[in-house]
N, C-alpha and C positions, 0 to 999 in steps of 0.2 A: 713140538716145535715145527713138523714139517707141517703141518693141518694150519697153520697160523696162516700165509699168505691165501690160501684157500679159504678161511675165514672173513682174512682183511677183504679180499677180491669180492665177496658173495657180500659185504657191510655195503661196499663201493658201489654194487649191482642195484642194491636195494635203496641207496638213498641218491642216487641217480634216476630210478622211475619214480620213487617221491618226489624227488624235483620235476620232472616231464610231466608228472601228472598236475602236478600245483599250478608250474606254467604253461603247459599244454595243453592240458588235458581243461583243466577246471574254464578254460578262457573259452576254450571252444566246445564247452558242454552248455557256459551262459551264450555262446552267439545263437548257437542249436535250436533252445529253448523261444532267443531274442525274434528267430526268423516263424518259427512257426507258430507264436502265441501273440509276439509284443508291437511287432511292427507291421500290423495292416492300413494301408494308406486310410482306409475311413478312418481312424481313431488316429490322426495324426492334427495336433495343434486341438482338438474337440475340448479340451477344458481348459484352456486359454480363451477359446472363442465365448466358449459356455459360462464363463465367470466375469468375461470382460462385458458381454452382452446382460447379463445378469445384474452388475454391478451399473451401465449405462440405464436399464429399466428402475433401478432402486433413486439414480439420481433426476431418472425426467417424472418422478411420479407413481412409476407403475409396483406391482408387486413383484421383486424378483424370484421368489420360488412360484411365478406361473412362466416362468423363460425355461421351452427346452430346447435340446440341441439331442437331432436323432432319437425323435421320443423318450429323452432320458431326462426327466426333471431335472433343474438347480437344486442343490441341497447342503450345501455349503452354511457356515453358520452367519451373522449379521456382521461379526467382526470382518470377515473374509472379503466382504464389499470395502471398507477403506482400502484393501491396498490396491484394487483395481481402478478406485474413482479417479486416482492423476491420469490415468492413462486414455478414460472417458474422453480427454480432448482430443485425442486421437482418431482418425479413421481406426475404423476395426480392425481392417490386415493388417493396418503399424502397430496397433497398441496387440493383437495377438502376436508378431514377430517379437516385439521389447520381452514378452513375458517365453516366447519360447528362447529366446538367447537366456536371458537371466537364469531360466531352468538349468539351460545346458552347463551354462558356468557354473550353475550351484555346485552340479552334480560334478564338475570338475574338480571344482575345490573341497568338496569331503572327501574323495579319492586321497586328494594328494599331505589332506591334513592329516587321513590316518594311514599317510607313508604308506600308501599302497601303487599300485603301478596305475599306469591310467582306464588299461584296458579294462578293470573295474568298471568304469561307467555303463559296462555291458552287462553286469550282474542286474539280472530278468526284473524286480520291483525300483531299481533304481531307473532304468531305462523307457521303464513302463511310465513313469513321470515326466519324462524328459520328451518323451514321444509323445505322450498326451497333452503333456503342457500343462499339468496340473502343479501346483504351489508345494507340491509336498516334498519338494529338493529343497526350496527355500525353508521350510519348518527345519526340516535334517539340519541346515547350517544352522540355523537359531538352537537349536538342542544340543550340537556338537557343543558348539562355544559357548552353553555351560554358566553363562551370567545371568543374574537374576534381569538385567535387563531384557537381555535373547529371548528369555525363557516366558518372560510375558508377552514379547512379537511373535516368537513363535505360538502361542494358545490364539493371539490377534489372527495367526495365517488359518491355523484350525484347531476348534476348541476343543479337539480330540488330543490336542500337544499336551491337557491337562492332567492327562492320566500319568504321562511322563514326572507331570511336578508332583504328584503326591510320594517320587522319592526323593524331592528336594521341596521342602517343605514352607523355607524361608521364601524361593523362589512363587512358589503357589500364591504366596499374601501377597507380593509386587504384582502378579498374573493378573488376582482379584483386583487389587485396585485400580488395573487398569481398563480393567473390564466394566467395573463401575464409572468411570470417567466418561466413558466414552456411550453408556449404556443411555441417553436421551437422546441422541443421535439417528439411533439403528432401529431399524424396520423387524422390534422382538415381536410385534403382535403378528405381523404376516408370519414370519419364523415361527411361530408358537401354531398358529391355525392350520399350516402346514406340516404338522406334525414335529417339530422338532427335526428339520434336514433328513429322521432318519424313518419315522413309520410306513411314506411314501417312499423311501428308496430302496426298501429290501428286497422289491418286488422284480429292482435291475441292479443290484447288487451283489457285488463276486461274492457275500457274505463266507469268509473267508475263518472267521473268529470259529468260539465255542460258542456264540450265540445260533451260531446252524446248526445247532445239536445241545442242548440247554444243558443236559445233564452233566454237559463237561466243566460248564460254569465253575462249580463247584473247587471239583479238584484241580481245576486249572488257574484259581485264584489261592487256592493253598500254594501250588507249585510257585507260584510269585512269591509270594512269602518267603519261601523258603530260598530262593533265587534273588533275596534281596539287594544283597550286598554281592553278588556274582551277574549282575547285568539285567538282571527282571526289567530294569525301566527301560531297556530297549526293546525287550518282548510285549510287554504289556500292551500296546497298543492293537499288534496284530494278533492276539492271543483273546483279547474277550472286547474288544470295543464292535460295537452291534455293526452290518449295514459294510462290512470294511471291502477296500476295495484290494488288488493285487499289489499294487503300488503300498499298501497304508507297511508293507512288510521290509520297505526298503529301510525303516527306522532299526533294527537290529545289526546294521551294516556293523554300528563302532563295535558291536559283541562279537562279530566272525569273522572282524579283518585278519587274523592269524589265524582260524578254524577252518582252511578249505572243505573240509568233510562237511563241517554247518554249513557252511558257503553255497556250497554245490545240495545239498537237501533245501533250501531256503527259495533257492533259485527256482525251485519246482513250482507253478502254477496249482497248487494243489488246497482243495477249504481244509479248512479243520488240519492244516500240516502244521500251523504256529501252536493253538495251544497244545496237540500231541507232543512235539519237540520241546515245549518247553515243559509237561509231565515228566516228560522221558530224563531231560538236564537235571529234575528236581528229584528226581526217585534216584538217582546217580549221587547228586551233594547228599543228600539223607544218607543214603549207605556209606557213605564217606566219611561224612559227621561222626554213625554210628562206628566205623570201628574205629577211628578217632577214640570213640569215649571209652570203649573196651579196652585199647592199647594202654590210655591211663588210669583204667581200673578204676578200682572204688576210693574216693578222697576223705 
């Protein structure tokens, strides 16, 4: 009885630095990461410019995967040009400011959808979009909200959002059809001779996947499997799609809005850290499953 308030005192100790660390700690480990990797003035507004410019050469004529910005090719897929052509009437500096506000809001509103605080927006792949001014905050809202309509705007922002629908499958047939729709339209032959957005860009590419390392291919598409029904379609993307950039990791968000531990490993600028992390979640559910089966013996 006397050891009891010494017990309660040392519970109180410890779930008082868990709290410091969740909100202190974990906010100013993503600004840490934000100041010395994410926010260098050259790479600021670059794929706003980069795609508005891209999308301006596809509508007067020209080929848009010969537009680059900082000898970094266009590599974006044909869909990616609709959402930039309204903005074509635009001087360049307006139509790149519309798309870095729209970023910024994106990334507001997934924050506050998955009831997280706002200081969020500073988690390193999510920021790295907003900074950039690349589309990939706007795909995140089209994949949160989860309807087959979203779900084929977002494959429209980038046709990498497709891998997310092979675990919504209903969703995947809407994706297609609208991909066929709109498929006489879009400059595939330039896209196709170009390598497909991704042959030419591995060469400037944070190539982040297990495609920087093939061998992981393997068991890092089992680990999906296995991680089906436990958030694999948020991994998926930065886990094995070729060419990925730092940002492609900010899709995992809705998996580690309560994981600080995932949160703060995520946030790390590091290749080959998605499909590692998501082997390591998958070899964790398997042992799980298995003494599961053990516990219920033989049926």
């Amino acid at each position: 009885m006397i050891a009891m308030p010494t017990i309660d005192l040392l519970g109180q100790r410890t779930e008082g630095l868990r709290l410091a660390l969740k909100r202190i700690g974990l906010p100013a480990w993503f600004i840490v990461i934000d100041l010395l990797w994410i926010t260098k003035p050259i790479s600021f507004a670059i794929d706003a410019r980069h795609y508005q410019r891209a999308a301006s050469a596809w509508l007067t004529g020209s080929d848009p995967w010969e537009v680059y910005e900082y000898d970094v090719r266009f590599a974006a897929g044909p869909h990616t040009l609709l959402q930039y052509a309204p903005t074509h009437l635009l001087p360049l500096d307006a139509a790149v400011a519309v798309w870095m506000v729209a970023g910024l809001a994106a990334a507001v509103w997934i924050v506050r959808r998955l009831d997280l605080p706002v200081w969020w927006i500073a988690f390193p792949p999510l920021l790295h979009a907003v900074w950039n001014g690349n589309p990939q905050t706007l795909l995140l809202v089209l994949l949160v909200l989860g309807n087959p309509i979203a779900s084929a705007a977002a494959v429209a922002v980038k046709l990498y959002a497709g891998l997310v629908l092979l675990f919504r499958p209903q969703h995947l047939v809407v994706a297609g059809v609208a991909l066929l729709v709109t498929l006489p339209i879009l400059p595939w032959q330039h896209y196709i001779e170009a390598g497909g957005g991704v042959s030419g860009h591995l060469a400037d590419a944070w190539n982040g996947s297990a495609w920087r390392f093939p061998i992981l291919l393997v068991p890092t598409v089992v680990a999906l499997w296995i991680l089906r029904a436990k958030g694999a379609e948020w991994l998926i993307i930065p886990a094995i799609w070729p060419a990925t950039q730092f940002y492609y990791v900010s899709t995992v968000l809705p998996l580690i809005a309560r994981r600080p531990v995932l949160a703060a490993v995520f946030a790390l600028p590091v290749p080959l850290l998605a499909p590692v992390v998501t082997i390591g979640l998958a070899t964790r559910e398997a042992r799980r499953l298995g003494w599961r089966a053990r516990l219920k013996g033989p049926t």
